[in-house]
C-alpha positions as CSV (number, residue, x, y, z in Angstrom):
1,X,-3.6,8.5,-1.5
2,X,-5.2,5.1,-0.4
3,X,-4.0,1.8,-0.9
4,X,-5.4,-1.8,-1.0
5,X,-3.9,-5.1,-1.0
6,X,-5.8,-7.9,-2.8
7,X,-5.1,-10.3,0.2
8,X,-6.6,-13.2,-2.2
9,X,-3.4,-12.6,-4.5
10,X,-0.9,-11.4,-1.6
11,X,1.6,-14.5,-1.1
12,X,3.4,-12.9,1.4
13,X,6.4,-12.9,0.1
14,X,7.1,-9.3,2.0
15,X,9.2,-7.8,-0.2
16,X,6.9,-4.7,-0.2
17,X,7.5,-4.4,3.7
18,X,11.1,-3.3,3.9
19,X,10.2,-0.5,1.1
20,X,7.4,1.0,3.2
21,X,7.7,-0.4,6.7
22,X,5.5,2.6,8.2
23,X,2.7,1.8,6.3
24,X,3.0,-2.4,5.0
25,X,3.9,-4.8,7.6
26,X,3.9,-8.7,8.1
27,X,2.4,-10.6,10.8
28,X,3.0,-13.6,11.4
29,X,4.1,-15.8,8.5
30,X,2.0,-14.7,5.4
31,X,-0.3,-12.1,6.9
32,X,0.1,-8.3,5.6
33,X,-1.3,-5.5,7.7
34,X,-1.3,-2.2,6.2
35,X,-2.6,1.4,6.7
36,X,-5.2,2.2,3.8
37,X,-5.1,5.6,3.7
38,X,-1.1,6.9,4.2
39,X,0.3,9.7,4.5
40,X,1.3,11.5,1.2
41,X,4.9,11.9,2.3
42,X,4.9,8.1,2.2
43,X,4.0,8.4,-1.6
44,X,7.3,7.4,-3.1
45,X,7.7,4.5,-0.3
46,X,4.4,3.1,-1.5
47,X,4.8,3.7,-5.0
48,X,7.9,1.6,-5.0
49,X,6.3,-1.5,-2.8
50,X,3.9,-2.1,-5.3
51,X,6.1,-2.2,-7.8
52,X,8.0,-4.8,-6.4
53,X,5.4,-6.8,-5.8
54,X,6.0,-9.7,-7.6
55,X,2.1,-11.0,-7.8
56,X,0.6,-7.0,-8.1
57,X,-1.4,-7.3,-5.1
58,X,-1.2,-3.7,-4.1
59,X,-3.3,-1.0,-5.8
60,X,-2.6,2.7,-5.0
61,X,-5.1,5.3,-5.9
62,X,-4.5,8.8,-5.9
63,X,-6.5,11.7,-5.9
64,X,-5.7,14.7,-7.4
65,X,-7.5,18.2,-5.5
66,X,-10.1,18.5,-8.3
67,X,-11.2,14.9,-7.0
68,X,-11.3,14.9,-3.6
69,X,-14.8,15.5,-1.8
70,X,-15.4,18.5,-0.4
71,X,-15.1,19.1,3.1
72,X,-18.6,19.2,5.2
């Protein structure tokens, strides 16, 4: 899974953070740090931040095993 946050459109209103602390969190007063590439068991977490984004700033991708690159 990877995730990116259109910090252009983020407002920082944070209510993605409390849904998926280990992988959103905010500094300061509008910045939003984030891990790009979680770990699937955050899935659910992440699926459900983005969804309460009220300004859709977060995009999650996943990847299904027929996708993924192959290993060097």
């Amino acid at each position: 899974m990877r995730i990116v946050v259109d910090l252009n459109r983020c407002q920082g209103y944070a209510q993605c953070v409390p849904l998926a602390p280990d992988v959103l969190e905010l500094l300061g007063e509008e910045a939003l740090a984030y891990d790009p590439n979680p770990d699937d068991s955050q899935r659910q977490r992440v699926l459900r931040a983005a969804a309460a984004c009220p300004v859709q700033a977060i995009l999650v991708e996943t990847y299904t095993p027929e996708q993924q690159e192959p290993a060097p």
